[in-house]
Each structure stands twice: as structure tokens, then as C-alpha cells.
GULUMFI-178341 format. One record per residue: residue number from 1; x, y, z of N, C-alpha, C in turn; residue in three letters. Coordinates in pm, 1 decimal, decimal comma. Example, Ala and Ser with C-alpha at 12.3 -4.5 7.8 and 13.67 -1.06 7.14 Angstrom:
<sites>
<1 <1319,0 -569,0 780,0> <1230,0 -450,0 780,0> <1320,0 -330,0 780,0> ALA> <2 <1285,0 -225,0 708,0> <1367,0 -106,0 714,0> <1290,0 3,0 787,0> SER> 
</sites>
This chain:
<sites>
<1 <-1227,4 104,8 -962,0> <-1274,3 190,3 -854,8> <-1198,4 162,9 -726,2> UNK> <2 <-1166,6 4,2 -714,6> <-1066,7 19,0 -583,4> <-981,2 44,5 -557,6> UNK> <3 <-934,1 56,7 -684,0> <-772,4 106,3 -721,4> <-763,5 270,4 -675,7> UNK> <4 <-870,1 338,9 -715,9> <-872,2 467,7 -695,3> <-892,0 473,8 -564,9> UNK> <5 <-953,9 430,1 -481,6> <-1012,9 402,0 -335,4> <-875,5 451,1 -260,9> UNK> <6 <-775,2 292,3 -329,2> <-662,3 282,8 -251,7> <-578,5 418,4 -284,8> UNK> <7 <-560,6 469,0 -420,0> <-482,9 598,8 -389,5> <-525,4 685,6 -322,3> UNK> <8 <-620,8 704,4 -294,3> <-679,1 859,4 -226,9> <-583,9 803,0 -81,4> UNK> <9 <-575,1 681,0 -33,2> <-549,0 677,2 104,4> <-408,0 685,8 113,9> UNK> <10 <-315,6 622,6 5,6> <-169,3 672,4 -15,1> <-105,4 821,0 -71,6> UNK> <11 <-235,9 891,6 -118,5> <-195,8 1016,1 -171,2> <-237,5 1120,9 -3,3> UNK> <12 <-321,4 1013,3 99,4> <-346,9 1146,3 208,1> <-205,8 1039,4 307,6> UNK> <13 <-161,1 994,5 311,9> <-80,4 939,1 418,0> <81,0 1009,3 321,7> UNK> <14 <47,3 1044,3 224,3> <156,5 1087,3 135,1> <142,7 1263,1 192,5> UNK> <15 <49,6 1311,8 190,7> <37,6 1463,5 247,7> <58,9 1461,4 419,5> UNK> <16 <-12,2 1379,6 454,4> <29,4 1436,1 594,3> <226,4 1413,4 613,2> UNK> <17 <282,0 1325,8 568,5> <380,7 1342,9 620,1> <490,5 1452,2 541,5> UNK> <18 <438,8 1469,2 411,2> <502,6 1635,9 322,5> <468,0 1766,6 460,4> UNK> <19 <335,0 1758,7 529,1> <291,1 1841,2 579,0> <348,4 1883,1 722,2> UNK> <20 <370,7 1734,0 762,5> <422,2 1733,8 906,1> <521,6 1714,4 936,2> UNK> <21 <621,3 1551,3 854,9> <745,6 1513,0 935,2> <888,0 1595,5 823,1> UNK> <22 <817,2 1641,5 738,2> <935,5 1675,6 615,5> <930,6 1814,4 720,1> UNK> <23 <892,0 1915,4 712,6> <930,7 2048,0 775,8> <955,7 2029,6 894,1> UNK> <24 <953,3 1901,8 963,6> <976,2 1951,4 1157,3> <1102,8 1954,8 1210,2> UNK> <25 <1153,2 1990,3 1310,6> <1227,9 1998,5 1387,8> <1299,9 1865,4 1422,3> UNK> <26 <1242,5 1765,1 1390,7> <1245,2 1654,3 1438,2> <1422,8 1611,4 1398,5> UNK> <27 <1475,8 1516,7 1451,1> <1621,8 1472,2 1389,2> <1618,8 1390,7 1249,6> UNK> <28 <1729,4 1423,8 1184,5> <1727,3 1347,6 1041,2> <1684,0 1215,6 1070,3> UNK> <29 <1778,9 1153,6 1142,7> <1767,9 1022,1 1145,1> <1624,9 963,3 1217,7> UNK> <30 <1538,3 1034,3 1259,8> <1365,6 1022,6 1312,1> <1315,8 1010,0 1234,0> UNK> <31 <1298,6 1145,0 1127,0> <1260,0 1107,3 993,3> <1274,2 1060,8 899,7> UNK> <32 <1379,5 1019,8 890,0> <1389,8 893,0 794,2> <1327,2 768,0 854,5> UNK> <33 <1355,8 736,5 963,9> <1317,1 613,4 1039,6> <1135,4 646,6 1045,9> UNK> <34 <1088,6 738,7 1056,5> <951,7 728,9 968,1> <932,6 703,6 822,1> UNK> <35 <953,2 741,0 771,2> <963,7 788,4 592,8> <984,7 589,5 587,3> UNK> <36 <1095,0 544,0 663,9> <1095,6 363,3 612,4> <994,2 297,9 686,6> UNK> <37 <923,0 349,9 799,5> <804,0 224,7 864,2> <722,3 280,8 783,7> UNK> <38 <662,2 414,2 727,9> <538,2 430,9 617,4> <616,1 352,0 494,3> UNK> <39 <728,4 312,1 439,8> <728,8 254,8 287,4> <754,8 132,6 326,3> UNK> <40 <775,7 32,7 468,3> <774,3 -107,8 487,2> <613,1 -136,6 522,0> UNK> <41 <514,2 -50,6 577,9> <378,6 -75,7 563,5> <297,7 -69,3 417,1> UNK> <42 <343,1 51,0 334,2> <306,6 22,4 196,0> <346,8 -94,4 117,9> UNK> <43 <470,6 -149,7 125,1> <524,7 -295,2 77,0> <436,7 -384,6 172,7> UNK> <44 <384,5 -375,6 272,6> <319,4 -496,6 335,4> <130,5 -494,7 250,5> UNK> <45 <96,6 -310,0 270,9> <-23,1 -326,3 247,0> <-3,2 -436,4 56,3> UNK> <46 <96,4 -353,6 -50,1> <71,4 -450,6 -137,3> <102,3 -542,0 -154,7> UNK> <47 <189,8 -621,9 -77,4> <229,2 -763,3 -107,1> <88,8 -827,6 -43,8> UNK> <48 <-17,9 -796,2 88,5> <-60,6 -897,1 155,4> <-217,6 -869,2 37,3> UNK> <49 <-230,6 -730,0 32,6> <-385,3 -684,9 -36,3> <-335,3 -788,6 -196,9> UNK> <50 <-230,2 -732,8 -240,4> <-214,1 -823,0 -392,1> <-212,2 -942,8 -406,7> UNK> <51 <-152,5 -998,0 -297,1> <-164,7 -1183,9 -295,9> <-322,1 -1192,3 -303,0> UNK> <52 <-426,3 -1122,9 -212,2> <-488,5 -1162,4 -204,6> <-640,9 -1156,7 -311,0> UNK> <53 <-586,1 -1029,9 -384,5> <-685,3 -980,9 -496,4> <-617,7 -1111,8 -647,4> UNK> <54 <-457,9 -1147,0 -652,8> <-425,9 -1226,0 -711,2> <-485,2 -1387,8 -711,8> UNK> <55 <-500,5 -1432,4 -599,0> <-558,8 -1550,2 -552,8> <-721,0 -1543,6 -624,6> UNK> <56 <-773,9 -1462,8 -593,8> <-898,8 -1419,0 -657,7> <-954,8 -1447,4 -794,1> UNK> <57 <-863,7 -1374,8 -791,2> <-842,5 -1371,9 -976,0> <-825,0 -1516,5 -1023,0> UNK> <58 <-694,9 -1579,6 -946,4> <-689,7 -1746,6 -1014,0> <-799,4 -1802,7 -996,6> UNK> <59 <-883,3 -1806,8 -840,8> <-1003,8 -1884,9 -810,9> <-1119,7 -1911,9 -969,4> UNK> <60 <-1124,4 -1770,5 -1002,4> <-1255,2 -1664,1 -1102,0> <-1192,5 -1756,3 -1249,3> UNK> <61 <-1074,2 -1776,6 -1270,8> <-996,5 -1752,6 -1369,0> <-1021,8 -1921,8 -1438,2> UNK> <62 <-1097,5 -1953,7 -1512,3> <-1115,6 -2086,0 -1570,0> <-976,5 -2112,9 -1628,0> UNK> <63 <-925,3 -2028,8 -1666,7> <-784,0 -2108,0 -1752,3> <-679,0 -2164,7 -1640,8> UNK> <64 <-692,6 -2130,1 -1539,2> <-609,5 -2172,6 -1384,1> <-710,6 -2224,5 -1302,7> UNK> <65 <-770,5 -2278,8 -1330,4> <-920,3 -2315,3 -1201,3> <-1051,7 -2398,1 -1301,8> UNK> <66 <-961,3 -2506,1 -1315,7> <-1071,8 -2619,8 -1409,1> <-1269,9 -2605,9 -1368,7> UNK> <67 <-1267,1 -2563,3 -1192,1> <-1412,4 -2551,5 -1177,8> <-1448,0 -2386,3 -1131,1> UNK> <68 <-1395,6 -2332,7 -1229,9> <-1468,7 -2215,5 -1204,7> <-1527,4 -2217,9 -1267,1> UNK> <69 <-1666,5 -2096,9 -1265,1> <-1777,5 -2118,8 -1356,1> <-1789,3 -1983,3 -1416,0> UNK> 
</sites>
């Protein structure tokens, strides 16, 4: 379910910019220089959200975590 959570929010940050920065007026090189701070924030949201759902998992994970229960 969180998984789905998280796409709805990359599939609407994925429309607004089809909607807005792909058709504008704006200069090539603007939009691209958007298009890379939205895909260096998606590499941040999953490297920092995945470390941290990963860590989780080891805590939970008796075969990596002698006192989990």
C-alpha cells in the first residue's frame, strides 16, 4: 500500500511537469535544468526513504538481528 501511496505522488509530479514545463516557452536549457533537480530529488527521495525502509527490515529481520523477536 505504500508503495502505491508513493506512485500516485511520482505519477502527479510526473503530470504536472508533461503539463507545464514540456509545452512552455521556457528555454531548452531551463527545462532540462528542471527535468534534472525533479530526477536528483527522486534519487534522493529513494536512496534516503530506501535506506531507511531497508534498515527496518534488517532491525525486524531475525536472520540479520540475533534479538529480534
Amino acid at each position: 500500500m505504500l508503495v502505491a501511496v508513493g506512485l500516485v505522488g511520482l505519477f502527479a509530479v510526473s503530470a504536472l511537469i508533461e503539463a507545464f514545463v514540456t509545452p512552455s516557452p521556457l528555454p531548452t536549457a531551463f527545462r532540462i535544468g528542471i527535468g534534472a533537480a525533479v530526477w536528483l530529488a527522486f534519487l534522493g527521495y529513494v536512496v534516503i526513504l530506501g535506506s531507511a525502509a531497508a534498515a527496518k527490515t534488517r532491525e525486524r529481520d531475525p536472520r540479520t538481528n540475533p534479538h529480534a523477536q
